[in-house]
N, C-alpha and C positions, 0 to 999 in steps of 0.2 A: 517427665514431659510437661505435667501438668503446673509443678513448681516454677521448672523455666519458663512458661508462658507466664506465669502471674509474675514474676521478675521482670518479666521486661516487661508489662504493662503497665504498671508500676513506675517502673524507671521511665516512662515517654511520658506517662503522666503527669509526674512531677516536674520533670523539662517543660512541658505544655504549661503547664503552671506559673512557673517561674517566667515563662515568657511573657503570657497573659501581665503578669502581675508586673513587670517592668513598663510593660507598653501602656496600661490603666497610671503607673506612679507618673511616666511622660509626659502623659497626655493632663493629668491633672496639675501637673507643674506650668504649664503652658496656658491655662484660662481662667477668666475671673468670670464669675455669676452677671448676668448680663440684668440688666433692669431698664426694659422697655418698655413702652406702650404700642408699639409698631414690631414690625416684622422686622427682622436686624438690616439695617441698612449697609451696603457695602460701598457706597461713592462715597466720599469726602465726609464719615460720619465718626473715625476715629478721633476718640477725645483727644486736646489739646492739653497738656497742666503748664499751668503758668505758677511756678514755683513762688513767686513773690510776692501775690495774690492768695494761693492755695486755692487756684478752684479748676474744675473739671468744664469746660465749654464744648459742646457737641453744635457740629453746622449744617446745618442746611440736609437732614435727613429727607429724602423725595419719597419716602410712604409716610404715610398718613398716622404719624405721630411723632415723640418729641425726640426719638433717635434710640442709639442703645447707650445709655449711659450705665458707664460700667462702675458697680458698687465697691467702695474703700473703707475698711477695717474705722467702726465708729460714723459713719455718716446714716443722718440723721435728715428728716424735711416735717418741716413745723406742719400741722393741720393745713393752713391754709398755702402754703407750697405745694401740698398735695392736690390740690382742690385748684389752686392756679394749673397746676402739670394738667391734669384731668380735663379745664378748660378749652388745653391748647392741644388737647389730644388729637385731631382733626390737620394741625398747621404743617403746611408745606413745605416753608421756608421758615424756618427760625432760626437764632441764636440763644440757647439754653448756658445760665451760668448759674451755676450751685457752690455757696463757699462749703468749703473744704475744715476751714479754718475763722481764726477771728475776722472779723471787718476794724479796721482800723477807721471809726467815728470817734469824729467827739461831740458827745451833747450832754446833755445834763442830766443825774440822776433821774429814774423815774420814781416816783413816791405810788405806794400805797395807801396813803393818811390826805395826801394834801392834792386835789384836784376843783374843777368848779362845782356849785352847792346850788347855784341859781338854775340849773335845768337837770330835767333825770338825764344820762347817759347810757340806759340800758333797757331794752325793752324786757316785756316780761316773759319772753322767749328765750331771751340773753342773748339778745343781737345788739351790736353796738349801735347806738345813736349819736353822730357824729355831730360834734359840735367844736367850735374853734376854742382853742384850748384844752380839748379830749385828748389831743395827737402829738406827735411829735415829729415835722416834716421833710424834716431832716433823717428821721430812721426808717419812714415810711417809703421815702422818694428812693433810699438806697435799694431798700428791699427789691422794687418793683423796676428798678434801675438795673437790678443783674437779673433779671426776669426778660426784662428787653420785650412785653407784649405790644402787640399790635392792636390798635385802639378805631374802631367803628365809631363816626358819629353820623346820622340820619338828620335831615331837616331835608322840610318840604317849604320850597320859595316859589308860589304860583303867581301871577297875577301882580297886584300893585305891592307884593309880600316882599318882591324881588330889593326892592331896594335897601329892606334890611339885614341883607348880606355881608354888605361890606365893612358893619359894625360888629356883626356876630364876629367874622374871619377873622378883623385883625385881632380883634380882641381877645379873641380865640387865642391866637397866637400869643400875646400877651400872657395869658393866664392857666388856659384849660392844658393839664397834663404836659405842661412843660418837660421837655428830654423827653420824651418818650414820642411813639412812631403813632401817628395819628392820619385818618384820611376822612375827611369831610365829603359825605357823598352825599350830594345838592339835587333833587327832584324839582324839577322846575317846569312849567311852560312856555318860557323864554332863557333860551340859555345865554341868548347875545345878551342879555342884563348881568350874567354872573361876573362879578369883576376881578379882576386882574392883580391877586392880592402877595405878596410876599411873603413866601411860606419857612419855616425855618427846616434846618434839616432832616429827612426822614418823617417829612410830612407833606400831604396834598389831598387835590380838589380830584372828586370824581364827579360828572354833570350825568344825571340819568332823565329823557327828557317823557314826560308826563302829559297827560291829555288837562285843558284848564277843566273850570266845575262853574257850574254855576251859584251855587247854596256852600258858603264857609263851613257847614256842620258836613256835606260831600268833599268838599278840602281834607279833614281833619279824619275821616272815614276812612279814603282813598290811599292816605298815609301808611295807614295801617293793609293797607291793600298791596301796593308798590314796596312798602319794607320786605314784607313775608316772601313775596314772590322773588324780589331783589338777592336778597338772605340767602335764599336756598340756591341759584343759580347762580350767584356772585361773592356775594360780601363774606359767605363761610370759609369761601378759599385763602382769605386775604386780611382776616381780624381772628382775634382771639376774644374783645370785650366788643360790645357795639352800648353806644348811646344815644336814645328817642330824645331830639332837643325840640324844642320852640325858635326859629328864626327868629323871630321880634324879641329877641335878648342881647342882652352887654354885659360880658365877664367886666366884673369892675376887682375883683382878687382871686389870688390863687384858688383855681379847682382843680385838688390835684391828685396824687396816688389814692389819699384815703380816703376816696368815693367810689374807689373797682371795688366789688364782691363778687359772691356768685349771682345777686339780685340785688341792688340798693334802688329802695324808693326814695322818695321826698317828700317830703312833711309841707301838704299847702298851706300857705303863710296864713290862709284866713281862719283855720280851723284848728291849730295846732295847740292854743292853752284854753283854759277855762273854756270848751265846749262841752256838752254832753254828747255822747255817740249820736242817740236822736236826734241830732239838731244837725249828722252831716250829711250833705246835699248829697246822700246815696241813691240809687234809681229803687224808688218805694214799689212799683208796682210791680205784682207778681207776673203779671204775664210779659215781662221780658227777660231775660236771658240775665241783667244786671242785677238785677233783683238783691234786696241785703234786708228782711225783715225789722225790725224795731227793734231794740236790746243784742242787736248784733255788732262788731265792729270793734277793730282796733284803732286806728287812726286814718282823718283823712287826705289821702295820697294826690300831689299834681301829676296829670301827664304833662308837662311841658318838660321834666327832664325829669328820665330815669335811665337805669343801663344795669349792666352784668356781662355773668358769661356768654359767649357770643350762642350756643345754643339753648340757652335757659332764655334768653331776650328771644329766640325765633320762638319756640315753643310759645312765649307772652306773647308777642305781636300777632304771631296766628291763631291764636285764643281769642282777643279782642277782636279782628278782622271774622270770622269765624262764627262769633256769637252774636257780630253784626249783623252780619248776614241773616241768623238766622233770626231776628229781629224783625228783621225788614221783611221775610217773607211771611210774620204775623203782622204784618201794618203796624208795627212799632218804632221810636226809636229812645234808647237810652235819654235821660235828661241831660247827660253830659258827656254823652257819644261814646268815644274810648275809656274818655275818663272812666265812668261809669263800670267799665267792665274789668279795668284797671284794678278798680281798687276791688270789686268782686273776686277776681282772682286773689291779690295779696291776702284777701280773707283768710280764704281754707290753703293759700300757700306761701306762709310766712317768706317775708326778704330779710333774705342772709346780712342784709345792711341797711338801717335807716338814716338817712339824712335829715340834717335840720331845716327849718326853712331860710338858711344862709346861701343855701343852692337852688334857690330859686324865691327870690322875692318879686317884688314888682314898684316901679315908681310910680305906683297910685298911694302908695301907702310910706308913712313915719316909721323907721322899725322902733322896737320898742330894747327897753336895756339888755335883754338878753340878747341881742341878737349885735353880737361885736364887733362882726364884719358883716358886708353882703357881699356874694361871692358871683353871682349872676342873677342879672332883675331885668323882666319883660319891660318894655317902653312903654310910656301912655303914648296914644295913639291916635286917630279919630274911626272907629269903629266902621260910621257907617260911610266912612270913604274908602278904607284899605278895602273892606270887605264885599266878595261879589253881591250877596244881598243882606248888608248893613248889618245890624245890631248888633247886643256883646252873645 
């Protein structure tokens, strides 16, 4: 009796078995390894292959990341693909395209041996310092061309500022980030001044409307006031990069892919060769928030334009706004307001990207031979006319 029960138990086991193990080989024949940053999207998130191309495009995933992109025998994502994917972790609405395969470019060997000699290119971080002739914009514009990011720019036009819009916009158009999806979000206190600019495709004007100031250094404050707040109830939903510009500027050449990082600063035109750290206009006193002792100091940084990842840029801007604040309620302020606390932060938190100062110069000044191109330069101006109470 005891033999026949263990026979058949046995025997149902082994059926159980065999079944298990067919339904496990099924089900594994049927899935690939999902690689998402979101929750799996079920509407319209199945990848595309466009066989001609070789590459995988996921659309418009509605959770709060870049969809499920499903992993292929051999694919690979450079460092900073990772770090782009990571940025856009957040986006609502995208277009995700990853090659698969070659990119069918033609450009010209890159060398090892043979590049420019007349400026460094590399901080001592090993961050890139960009300068024209560093890149190649053609491999650059591709990369970030199947990335398809959505691109934040900030300017504040208050007061008699307003009329420098309509040199920034077109010129804008002209130069900044060409192909790629851009929205100029205009803080203003007149928005009947904002003009009426022709935008190219998959770009525009958002007006967000501001209280005026009286005192230019509460202008330039406030910025950082209206960003932060903006950012988090707005502009996170609808960018990937965001960029702090200066209105009283004119792209006069291309500003283009190889300025996104996850943080790039700009190197101020007046302080970038032959200074000593000492010598840059840091906020010396300790009892502000800005504060950068003496023998401290990497290089001196402009705020009239800097940008990144769209949360690494809120986390700065509400830093700066923040430490304003708490500035002001020692009866302080910064010698050079944002600035000031700008480049405090870049201190102790290195930017993933340095720019030259070809990304922001200014037409008070000659550039000098290293500087090959200007790519956008502040106007002279008259001071104590634009501004509500005068001076520089």
């Amino acid at each position: 009796m005891l033999v026949n029960i263990s026979k058949t138990h046995i025997l149902i086991s082994f059926v159980f078995l065999l079944i298990l193990s067919g339904a496990i080989y099924t089900y594994l024949e049927n899935i690939t390894i999902p690689f998402s940053f979101c929750q799996p999207c079920h509407e319209n998130s199945e990848p595309v292959v466009d066989e001609v191309e070789k590459r995988v495009e996921t659309k418009h995933c509605p959770h709060m990341g870049v969809g499920n992109l499903k992993m292929k025998a051999g694919f690979t994502l450079s460092r900073e693909g990772w770090m782009v994917l990571k940025a856009m972790e957040k986006s609502k609405n995208m277009t995700l395209t990853v090659l698969l395969g070659f990119s069918r470019l033609s450009y010209p060997q890159p060398s090892t041996m043979i590049g420019r000699t007349d400026v460094n290119s590399v901080t001592n971080w090993n961050a890139p310092l960009v300068w024209e002739g560093t890149f190649d914009p053609v491999v650059i514009d591709d990369i970030y061309r199947r990335m398809n990011p959505r691109v934040a720019v900030v300017v504040l036009a208050v007061g008699k500022y307003t009329r420098f819009l309509k040199g920034f916009l077109e010129s804008g158009e002209k130069y900044f980030l060409v192909g790629l999806r851009v929205t100029y979000y205009i803080f203003t206190d007149n928005e009947q001044d904002v003009p009426n600019v022709t935008l190219s495709e998959g770009r525009k004007i958002t007006i967000l409307p501001v209280p005026s100031a009286k005192r230019w250094q509460d202008v330039v404050l406030s910025k950082m006031k209206w960003a932060t707040v903006t950012i988090d109830k707005q502009i996170r939903n609808e960018a990937d990069y965001l960029f702090m510009m200066d209105v009283d500027s004119v792209f006069h050449n291309r500003f283009g892919a190889e300025s996104l990082s996850q943080m790039s600063a700009v190197l101020h035109r007046g302080y970038y060769k032959n200074i000593n750290r000492d010598g840059f206009p840091y906020e010396r006193r300790p009892e502000s928030k800005a504060y950068i002792p003496a023998g401290e100091g990497d290089y001196y940084y402009t705020a009239a334009v800097w940008g990144g990842y769209l949360e690494d840029m809120y986390r700065l801007v509400k830093y700066c706004y923040e430490q304003s604040e708490e500035d002001a309620k020692n009866n302080i302020e910064a010698v050079w307001q944002e600035e000031s606390h700008l480049n405090k932060y870049f201190l102790y938190n290195k930017p993933a990207k340095v720019l030259s100062p070809e990304y922001l110069w200014s037409d008070y000044d000659a550039p000098g031979s290293d500087i090959k191109l200007i790519r956008i330069s502040q106007l002279v101006k008259d001071y104590a006319e634009v501004r509500p109470n005068g001076g520089h």
